[in-house]
N, C-alpha and C positions, 0 to 999 in steps of 0.2 A: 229701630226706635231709639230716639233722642231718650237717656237720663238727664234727672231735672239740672245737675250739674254743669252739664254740658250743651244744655238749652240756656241759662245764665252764661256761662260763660261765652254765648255766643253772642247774645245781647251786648254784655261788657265789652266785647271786641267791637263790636257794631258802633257801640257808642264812644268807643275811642278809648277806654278809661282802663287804668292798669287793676291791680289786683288790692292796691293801698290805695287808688282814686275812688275806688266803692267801697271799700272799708271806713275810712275815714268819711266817705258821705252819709255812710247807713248807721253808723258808731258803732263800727264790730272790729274787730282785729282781721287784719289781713292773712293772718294763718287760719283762721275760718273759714275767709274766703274760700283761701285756696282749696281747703277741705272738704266744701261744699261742693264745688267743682270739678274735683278727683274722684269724689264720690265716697271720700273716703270719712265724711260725717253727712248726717242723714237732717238736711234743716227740717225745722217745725212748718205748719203753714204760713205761721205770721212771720218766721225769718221771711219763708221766700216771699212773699207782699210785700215787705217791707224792703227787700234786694231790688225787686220789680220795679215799686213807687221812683227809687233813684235811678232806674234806670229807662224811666219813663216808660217802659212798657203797656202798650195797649192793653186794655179790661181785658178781649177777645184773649190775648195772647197769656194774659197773666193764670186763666180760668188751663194754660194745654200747661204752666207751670205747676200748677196743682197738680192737674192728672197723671203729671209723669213725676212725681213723686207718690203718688197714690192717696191724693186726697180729692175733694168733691170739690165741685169749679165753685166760685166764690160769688159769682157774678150774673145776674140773670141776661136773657136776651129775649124781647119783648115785641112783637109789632108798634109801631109807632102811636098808633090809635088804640092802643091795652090800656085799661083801665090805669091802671097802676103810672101810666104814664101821662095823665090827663092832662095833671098841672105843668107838666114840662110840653105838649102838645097846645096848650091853652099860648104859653108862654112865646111858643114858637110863632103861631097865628098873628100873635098882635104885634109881635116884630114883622112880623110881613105886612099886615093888613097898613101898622104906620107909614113903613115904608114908600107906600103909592103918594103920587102918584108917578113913581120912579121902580123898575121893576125888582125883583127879588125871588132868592130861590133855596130852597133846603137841597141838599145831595149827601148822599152816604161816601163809605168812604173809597168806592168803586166810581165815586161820579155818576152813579144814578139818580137822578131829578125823581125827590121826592113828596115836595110838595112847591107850589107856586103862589106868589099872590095874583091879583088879577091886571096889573101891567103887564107882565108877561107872555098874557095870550096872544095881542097883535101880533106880537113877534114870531107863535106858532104859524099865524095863521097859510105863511106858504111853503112850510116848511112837508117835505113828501110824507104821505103816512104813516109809511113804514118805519120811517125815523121816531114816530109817537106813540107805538105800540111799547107798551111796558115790560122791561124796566126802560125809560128812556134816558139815554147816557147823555150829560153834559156835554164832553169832549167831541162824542161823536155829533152830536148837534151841532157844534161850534163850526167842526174842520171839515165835514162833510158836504159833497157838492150839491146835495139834496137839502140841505139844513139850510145854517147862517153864512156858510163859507161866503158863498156870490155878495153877501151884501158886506163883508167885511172888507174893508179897504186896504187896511193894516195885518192881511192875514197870515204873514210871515212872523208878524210881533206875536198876534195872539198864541200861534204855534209856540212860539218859544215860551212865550208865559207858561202854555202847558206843560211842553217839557220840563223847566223847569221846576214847579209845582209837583209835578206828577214824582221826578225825581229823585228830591229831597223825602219825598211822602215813601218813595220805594225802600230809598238808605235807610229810614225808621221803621219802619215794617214791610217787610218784604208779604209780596201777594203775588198769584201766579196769575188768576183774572187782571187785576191791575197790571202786569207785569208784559200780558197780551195785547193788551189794550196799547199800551204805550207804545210797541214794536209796529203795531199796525199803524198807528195815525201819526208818529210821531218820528218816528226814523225814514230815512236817514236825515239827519240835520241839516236846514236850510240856511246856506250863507248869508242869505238877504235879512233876516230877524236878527234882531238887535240882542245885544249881551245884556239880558235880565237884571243877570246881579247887579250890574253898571246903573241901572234908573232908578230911583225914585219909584213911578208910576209911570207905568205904557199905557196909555187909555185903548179904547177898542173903538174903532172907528166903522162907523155902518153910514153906508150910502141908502135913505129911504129914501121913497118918492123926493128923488132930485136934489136932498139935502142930505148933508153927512152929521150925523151924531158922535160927539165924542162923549165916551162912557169910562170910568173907573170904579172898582169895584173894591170893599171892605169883607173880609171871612171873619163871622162872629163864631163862637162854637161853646160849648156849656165847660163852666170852670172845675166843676168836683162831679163828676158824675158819675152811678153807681150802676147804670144798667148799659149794656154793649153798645145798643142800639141808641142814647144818646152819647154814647163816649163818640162815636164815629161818624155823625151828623154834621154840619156845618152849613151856616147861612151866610150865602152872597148877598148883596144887598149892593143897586149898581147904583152911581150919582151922577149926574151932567158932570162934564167936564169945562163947561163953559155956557154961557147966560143962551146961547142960542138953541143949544142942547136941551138945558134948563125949559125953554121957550116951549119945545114941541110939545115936550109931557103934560106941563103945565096946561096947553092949550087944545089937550083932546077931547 
C-alpha cells in the first residue's frame, strides 16, 4: 500500500515537474516537498489538496490522497440523476437538447455513453444490440463491426483520434478498465490513420444512404466541480463539416 508521499510523488513524476517546479507552484519550499514525500513530515489535508490542485489531480484520485494519509475523502460520488446534482443535470440537458438538430452525447471517463440528445438515435438505429445494452462504450460503438465501423469511411483517422485521446487521458490518470479497453480496440497501430497531433481537425466521415457526412466534434466538460461524477463527464457535441452535411440534419 502506497504512503501518501509516494502516491504525490508519483503524480509529480507523471506530470513531469521536479521537486521546486511544485513547490514554487503550490508556494511551499521545496524542502517540504521533499519531506512530504519521504514521509518524513506528515501533510495536513489542505496541504495535500492544495499539492493535488497543481498537479491537476483528478477528485476520484485526490479523495485515495486523503485515505492514505488517514483522512476522510473530500469529495462525494453521486449518480448522475442525485438530487444534489439536478442543476448540473438540468444544465447538461439544455446543452444537448440546443444542440439538435446536430447530434450530441455525455460519456464518463471510461467512454460510457451516458446520456443522448435525440439526433443520435438514427444513428443507433442499425447498430447490433448487444452493442446497446448498458453501459454502452463510445469507442466500442465507433470501431466495432457491429456498430458505426461499416458506415465510417475514414476509419483509420477515427482509430487514431481515439488512440490518441484515449492516450493522453491514460498519461493523466492511469485506469486499468481504460487501459483494457485501449489494448483491445486500439492496438496494434494502423499505418493508414494520419498523425493526430499534425491536424487541426480530422472530421469523421459516414457513408449513409448513398451520401457521405462529414462531422467534427467539440468536448465541453464542467470548469470547478466538486463532485466525482461531474469532474469525469464530458460532452461531445458534433457539427457538419460542410453545408451538405449541414443539409441532411437540417432536412430530417
Amino acid at each position: 500500500m502506497y504512503t501518501v508521499g509516494a502516491l504525490l510523488r508519483q503524480w509529480r513524476q507523471r506530470r513531469g515537474l521536479s521537486q521546486l517546479d511544485l513547490a514554487i507552484a503550490a508556494d511551499v519550499s521545496a524542502r517540504h516537498v521533499s519531506l512530504v514525500e519521504t514521509g518524513k513530515s506528515t501533510p495536513s489535508a489542505d496541504m495535500i489538496l492544495r499539492l493535488a490542485e497543481q498537479l491537476h489531480v483528478p477528485l476520484r484520485d485526490r479523495n485515495r490522497l486523503l485515505l492514505a494519509a488517514g483522512f476522510a475523502p473530500r469529495y462525494a460520488e453521486r449518480p448522475l440523476d442525485d438530487t444534489a446534482l439536478s442543476a448540473a443535470l438540468d444544465s447538461v440537458r439544455r446543452v444537448l437538447q440546443a444542440h439538435e438538430p446536430y447530434p450530441a452525447l455525455v460519456f464518463d471517463r471510461r467512454w460510457n455513453i451516458v446520456l443522448t440528445n435525440r439526433a443520435v438515435d438514427p444513428f443507433l438505429a442499425k447498430v447490433a444490440p448487444e452493442l446497446l445494452r448498458p453501459p454502452v462504450n463510445l469507442v466500442r460503438l465507433g470501431l466495432d463491426p457491429r456498430g458505426f465501423a461499416p458506415l465510417v469511411v475514414n476509419l483509420a483517422d477515427v482509430r487514431a483520434v481515439f488512440r490518441s485521446r484515449i492516450s493522453r487521458q491514460l498519461a493523466a490518470a492511469p485506469d486499468a478498465e481504460l487501459t483494457a479497453l485501449y489494448e483491445e480496440l486500439l492496438l496494434p497501430e494502423d499505418p493508414m490513420g494520419q498523425r493526430v497531433d499534425a491536424d487541426v481537425v480530422i472530421p469523421m466521415i459516414l457513408r449513409i444512404g448513398g451520401r457521405e457526412l462529414r462531422l467534427f466534434s467539440t468536448i465541453t466538460t464542467f470548469g470547478t466541480p466538486m463532485d466525482i461524477t461531474i469532474d469525469e463527464i464530458a460532452i461531445e457535441s458534433y457539427y457538419p463539416a460542410d453545408p451538405e452535411s449541414a443539409a441532411y440534419f437540417t432536412k430530417q
